[in-house]
Structures are given as structure tokens and as C-alpha cells.
C-alpha angles and dihedrals in degrees: 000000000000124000123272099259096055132093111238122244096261092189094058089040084062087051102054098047089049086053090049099038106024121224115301086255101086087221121130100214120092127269108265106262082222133026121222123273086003092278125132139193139181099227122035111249103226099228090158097050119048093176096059090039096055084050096057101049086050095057088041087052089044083050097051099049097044081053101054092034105032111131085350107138121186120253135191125218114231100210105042103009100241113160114212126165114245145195128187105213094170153306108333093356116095112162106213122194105209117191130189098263086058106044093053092054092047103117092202093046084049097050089044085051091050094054091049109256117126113250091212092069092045116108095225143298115286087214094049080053097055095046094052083055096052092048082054097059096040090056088246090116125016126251090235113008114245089198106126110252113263084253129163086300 
């Protein structure tokens, strides 16, 4: 064990977990010292096999979209119309999923643009705001979502 201060070997941390747990391939042969060509990837990329290969794009593509969309719900600005996707993940805290088209309508985005400021370093809209509150207090969006977190599955 090293002491508390130092930074552990990572290398022979990897080496011992693969030791312990084997590579994520259930094979029993070893993993391979060098890779072809000297290139190297993460996940294998099936090219044997197109089947398996088509089924892993599709779950990376299943994994990415419940990621970037999971517990969003969709909100309308009252005031411009703007429609943004939007979690309450607390008090004080409101993840809010802006896209172009968005971001363009937004009255307030579009006066900070004339005068020059750039709308991308801007915190929110105030009247964004106002309207996520108000879809709050209507029951069209929860004060805190219940929608289990994308985790590992």
C-alpha cells in the first residue's frame, strides 16, 4: 500500500484488476501485449461480426439519447414562444436544453445580440425563467423531476 500522500501506480492498479476481474471479453485467452497497425480502441469493433456490431451502435445510440433526454420535458416560453426542454433537479438548480431554433426566437437572446453581447455567454432568459416557474405551478413540469437519473443502465 503506498502512503497517503502519494499518488498510486495506476498502471499496476490496471493490472491487477485485470488479474482479479479478466478483460470485458469472457474469453479465456490473454489480452493481446500490442495491438495491429499500433492502433488502439476501447470497445472492439466487430468486424467480424456485423450483427453484433449493428447491435452495439444501436444501444450506443439507445445510451446516448437517454443521456442527453432523460427527465427533459418540453416548455414554452410565454412570452416568445421559445420551446426548450427542461429538468428540475432541485431547488435552485433547472437544467435547461437550448437548440438553435430556440435560441434564435428568444426576444431577450435577440435584444442582447442587437446590442452587441453575445447571447451564448448569457445565464438564461428572466423570462424563460418565469415561464418554467409558471409550468411548475400549473403541473405541466415537476418541482423536482422523479425521472430516474440516465445512469450505467
Amino acid at each position: 500500500m503506498s502512503p497517503p500522500d502519494e499518488a498510486p501506480d495506476v498502471d499496476r492498479l490496471a493490472r491487477s484488476m485485470l488479474m482479479l476481474h479478466g478483460d470485458h471479453d469472457h474469453s479465456d485467452e490473454p489480452a493481446p501485449a500490442n495491438t495491429r497497425n499500433g492502433s488502439w480502441s476501447k470497445a472492439p469493433a466487430f468486424a467480424g461480426d456485423p450483427e453484433r456490431a449493428a447491435a452495439v451502435r444501436a444501444a450506443t445510440q439507445a445510451d446516448k439519447t437517454r443521456y442527453l433526454t432523460s427527465g427533459l420535458q418540453p416548455v414554452d416560453c410565454r412570452f416568445c414562444h421559445a420551446t426548450v426542454n427542461v429538468k428540475r433537479l432541485g431547488p435552485g438548480h433547472t437544467a435547461v436544453q437550448w437548440n438553435s431554433g430556440a435560441s434564435q426566437r428568444c426576444a431577450y437572446f435577440a435584444e442582447m445580440r442587437a446590442s452587441g453581447t453575445n447571447s451564448a455567454r448569457m445565464k438564461s432568459c428572466p423570462k424563460l425563467a418565469d415561464s418554467i416557474e409558471h409550468a411548475v405551478a400549473e403541473g405541466c413540469l415537476e418541482a423536482v423531476s422523479t425521472a430516474p437519473p440516465a445512469g450505467d443502465g
